[in-house]
Every structure is written in structure tokens, then in C-alpha cells.
C-alpha positions, 0 to 999 in steps of 0.5 A: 463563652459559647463553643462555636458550632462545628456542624456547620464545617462537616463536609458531606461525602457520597455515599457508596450509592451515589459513587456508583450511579455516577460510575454508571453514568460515565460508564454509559457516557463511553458506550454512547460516545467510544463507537462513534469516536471509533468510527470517527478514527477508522474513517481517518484512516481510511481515509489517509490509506486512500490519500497515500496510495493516490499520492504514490500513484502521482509521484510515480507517473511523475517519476516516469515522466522525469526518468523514463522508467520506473522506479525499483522499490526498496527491498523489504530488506534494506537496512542504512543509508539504501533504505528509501532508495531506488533498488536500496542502494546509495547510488541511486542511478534512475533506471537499471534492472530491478531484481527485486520488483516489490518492496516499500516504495522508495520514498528519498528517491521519490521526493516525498516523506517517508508517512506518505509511503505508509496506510493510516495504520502506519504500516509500510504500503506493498509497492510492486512493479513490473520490472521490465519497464525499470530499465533505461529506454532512453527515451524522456518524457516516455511519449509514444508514437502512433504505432498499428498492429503492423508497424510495432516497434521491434524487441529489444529497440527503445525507439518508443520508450516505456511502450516498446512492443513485445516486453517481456512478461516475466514478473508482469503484475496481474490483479483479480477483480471482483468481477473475475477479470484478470486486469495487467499492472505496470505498478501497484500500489497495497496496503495490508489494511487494519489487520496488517496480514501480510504488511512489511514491518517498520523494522526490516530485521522482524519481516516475516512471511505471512504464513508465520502469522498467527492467524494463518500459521497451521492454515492452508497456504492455497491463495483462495477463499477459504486459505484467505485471500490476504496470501494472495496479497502477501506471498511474494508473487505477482498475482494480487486480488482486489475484492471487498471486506470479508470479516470472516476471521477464517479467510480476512481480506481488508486490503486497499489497492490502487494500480495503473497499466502501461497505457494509464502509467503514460497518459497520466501527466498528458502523454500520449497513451501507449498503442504498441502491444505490451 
């Protein structure tokens, strides 16, 4: 009897040569298609940071519209059943003082899910406003009159709502723009960008001044080029800058912005705009 022939059942393996051409293979295949991938998703998220700041925007006019006010942001600090609130409190009354003008926007009170209140890193988008047009003016919808330099509406009198002349300006929003104008904000609408300097963090309880991160820690504080004008956007004040990308890693600045003023804030759902001196 004939012994079968076990050639025929040996299965060939790769060599180490050929296992390491096909390692090179898909190595090549990752820098060709990771960069355009990466491309792909950053121009995602950007794209979702643009989208939530001009939904906030939408949501807020339309919050002024229905309220006659502004809507207080939730303290960075806030922790419960507050969070996501206007001022951070379960009460919830519309308008009243806001003692702290920045913070998250208060997206419960706003009727819109917490993503909305992010930028496409899913870091929380910055929300200041300025105060003085948080308070009940008892007027709704807030339409104005046609007021002249002559004929303002007097301090501390609610006969035009939201443009009442002569407010005060404490804590009112000014943003630097690239062109060097200083342009006046009612609210204002940030996200920190990529790198996040300066974003609140998801837990209220790690939130940290900006000068404790490592980028800045040890590094000058002044709000300028070479101290990084990502300060100026995460120092707590009312004072922001709008300017282009800066990749230098000694002064980063990839923040996105969007803010309308007093006039704008009004006219944005059909009122008539403000013409009573802010």
C-alpha cells in the first residue's frame, strides 16, 4: 500500500520578508489616509463649534423676545438640580439681577439640550452677558420707540424695555477685533477651541484659572501677544479678543466668538432696533 503524499497538506507561511512588506504597506496606507481623516474630523468640529454658537445666539434672542431680558448663565460653579439654570437656581424666575455675568449657558432654561451648550471638543462654550440688561424692564416683546438725542427715555424708567437709555456700563462686554475697533456686546457667545485654555471643565469641582495650566503656568499674566491672548478670553473679565489662529505655542489663540449688541440682540426676531444711547 502507497503512503499518501503529505507534501500536498503543507501550508506555506510568510516569511519575515513578506510580513514586513505588508507592515510597510499599511504603515503607508495610515500616512496617506490618518491626515485627511484628521482633516475630515477637525473641519467636523469646527464646523459643530460654528453651529452651537449660532444656535445660542437663536435661543437667547428668542429668550429676550419671550422674557424681556437676558438670560443670567450658570456659574461655572454650580453643582444639583441649579445646573443648567438661569443664575444656577432651582427658581428659575426669567429675569432678576445676575451677579455673576459669565458662566455656561443655561441651557434647561433655555429649552435646549446640554450638547448645544458645548463646541465640537465637547468642552462647555464661555457665556457672558451684560448684566445690566438681566433685570425686569417689564416690557414684552422688548420693542423700542423712536426715541432722538433729545427725547431719551430717562434712567432708571422701563418705558423702552431692553433700550432704556443711559444703562449702566458696569460689566459691560467689550471685544478687540482684529482691525483694532473696540465693538460693545450685549452677550457673547466662546468656545476655547481645540486646545481648550481657558474652557470650563465638565466637572465644576476641577475648574481652574487658566494661569494653572501648563501652557501658561510660570508665564507672563498681561493679556497681550506675547503673555497669549487666550488670558483675555479666560480671565474673568469683560474684555475679550476676536483675532485669527496663532500657532505659536508661546501666545496660542484658536478661540471662536460670536456676540450680538444691544441693537442687533433686539432687531434679531423683527423688533425694531434700539435708538436710545446704550
Amino acid at each position: 500500500m502507497m503512503k499518501p503524499d503529505n507534501m500536498s497538506n503543507i501550508r506555506r507561511g510568510f516569511t519575515l520578508i513578506e510580513m514586513s512588506l505588508v507592515l510597510v504597506i499599511i504603515g503607508l496606507v495610515i500616512m496617506i489616509v490618518f491626515p485627511a481623516l484628521n482633516a475630515v474630523r477637525q473641519s467636523f468640529q469646527q464646523s459643530m463649534t460654528a453651529s452651537n454658537l449660532s444656535s445660542l445666539l437663536r435661543v437667547t434672542a428668542a429668550y429676550v423676545q419671550a422674557n424681556g431680558c437676558l438670560p443670567c448663565p450658570t456659574p461655572a460653579s454650580t453643582l444639583g438640580a441649579g445646573f443648567g439654570r438661569v443664575r444656577g437656581d432651582t427658581i428659575n424666575a426669567a429675569c432678576g439681577t445676575c451677579n455673576v455675568p459669565e458662566g455656561i449657558a443655561p441651557f434647561a432654561s433655555l429649552g435646549i439640550p446640554s450638547s448645544t451648550a458645548k463646541d465640537g471638543w465637547g468642552r462647555w462654550i464661555t457665556m457672558r452677558i451684560d448684566p445690566a440688561l438681566a433685570i425686569n424692564f417689564g416690557i414684552i416683546p422688548p420693542t423700542a420707540p423712536n426715541l432722538t438725542a433729545t427725547t431719551l427715555c430717562p434712567q432708571g424708567q422701563s418705558c423702552t424695555g431692553l433700550c432704556q437709555a443711559n444703562l449702566s456700563t458696569a460689566d459691560r462686554i467689550h471685544v478687540l477685533t482684529q482691525s483694532g475697533s473696540d465693538q460693545q456686546a450685549a452677550v457673547l457667545f466662546l468656545s476655547h477651541g481645540a486646545n481648550g485654555l481657558g474652557a470650563y471643565h465638565a466637572d465644576p469641582l476641577l475648574n481652574e484659572g487658566i494661569d494653572q495650566h501648563p501652557t501658561f503656568r510660570g508665564v507672563s499674566t498681561a493679556c497681550s501677544e506675547t503673555g497669549g491672548f487666550e488670558r483675555c478670553n479666560a480671565n474673568g473679565d469683560s474684555d475679550f479678543v476676536q483675532g485669527g489662529f496663532t500657532p505659536d505655542a508661546s501666545a496660542p489663540f484658536d478661540d471662536s466668538l460670536l456676540y450680538l449688541d444691544r441693537n442687533a440682540l433686539v432687531a434679531y426676531l423683527g423688533n425694531p432696533a434700539c435708538q436710545s444711547v446704550w
